[in-house]
C-alpha positions as CSV (number, residue, x, y, z in Angstrom):
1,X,51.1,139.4,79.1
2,X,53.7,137.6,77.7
3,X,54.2,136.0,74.0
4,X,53.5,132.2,75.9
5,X,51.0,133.4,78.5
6,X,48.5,130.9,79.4
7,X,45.6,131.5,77.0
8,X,41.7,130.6,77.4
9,X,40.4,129.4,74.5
10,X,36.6,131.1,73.9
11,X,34.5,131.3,70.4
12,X,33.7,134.8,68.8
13,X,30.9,135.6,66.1
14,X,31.4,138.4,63.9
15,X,29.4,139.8,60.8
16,X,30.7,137.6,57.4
17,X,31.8,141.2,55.8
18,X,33.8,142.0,58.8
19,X,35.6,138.6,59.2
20,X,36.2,138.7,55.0
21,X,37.8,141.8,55.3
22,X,40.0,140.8,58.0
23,X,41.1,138.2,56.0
24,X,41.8,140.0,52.5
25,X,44.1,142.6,55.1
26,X,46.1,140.4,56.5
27,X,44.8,141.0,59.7
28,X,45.3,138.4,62.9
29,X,41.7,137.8,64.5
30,X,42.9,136.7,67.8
31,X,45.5,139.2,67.8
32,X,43.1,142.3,66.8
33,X,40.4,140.5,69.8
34,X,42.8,140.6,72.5
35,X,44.0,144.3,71.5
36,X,40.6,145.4,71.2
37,X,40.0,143.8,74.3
38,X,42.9,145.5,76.5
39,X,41.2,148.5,75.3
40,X,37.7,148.1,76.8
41,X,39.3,146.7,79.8
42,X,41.3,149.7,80.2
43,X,37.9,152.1,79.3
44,X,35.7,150.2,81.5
45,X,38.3,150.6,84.4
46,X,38.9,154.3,84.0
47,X,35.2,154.3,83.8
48,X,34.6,153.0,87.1
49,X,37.3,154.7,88.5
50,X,36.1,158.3,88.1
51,X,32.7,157.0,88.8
52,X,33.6,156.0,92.5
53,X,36.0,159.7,92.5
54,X,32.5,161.6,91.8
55,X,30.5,159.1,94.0
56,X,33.5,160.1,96.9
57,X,35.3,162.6,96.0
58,X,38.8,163.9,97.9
59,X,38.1,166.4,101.0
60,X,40.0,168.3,102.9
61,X,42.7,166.5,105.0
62,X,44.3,168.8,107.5
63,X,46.4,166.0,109.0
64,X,47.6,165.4,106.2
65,X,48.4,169.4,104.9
66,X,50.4,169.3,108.5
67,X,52.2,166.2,107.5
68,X,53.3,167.7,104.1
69,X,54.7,171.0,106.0
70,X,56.9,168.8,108.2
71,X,59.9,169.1,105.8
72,X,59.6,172.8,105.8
73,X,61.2,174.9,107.9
């Protein structure tokens, strides 16, 4: 996503320490959010994605081992 993406705005509690301490570091809220956010996105879908691999996992193709030996001679 870009630097002037269209954004959403939303609200976000967090505990008093933890929003002081971002604060006394220097650290951008929205920016951290957004990071932190990719990341669970990113878990979530790697998640789901060997979910539905163990739900249906690969099998055997043999049109498609015969299709591979084509170019071999």
């Amino acid at each position: 996503m870009g630097k002037y993406a269209q954004r959403m705005r939303t609200s976000v509690l967090f505990d008093d320490e933890l929003a002081a301490e971002a604060r006394e570091l220097g650290i951008n809220v929205s920016e951290a959010a957004r990071e932190g956010l990719r990341r669970a996105i990113r878990r979530r879908r790697a998640e789901l994605d060997r979910a539905a691999y163990v739900a249906h996992p690969e099998a055997e193709d043999a049109d498609w081992d015969e299709a591979q030996s084509w170019g071999e001679a």
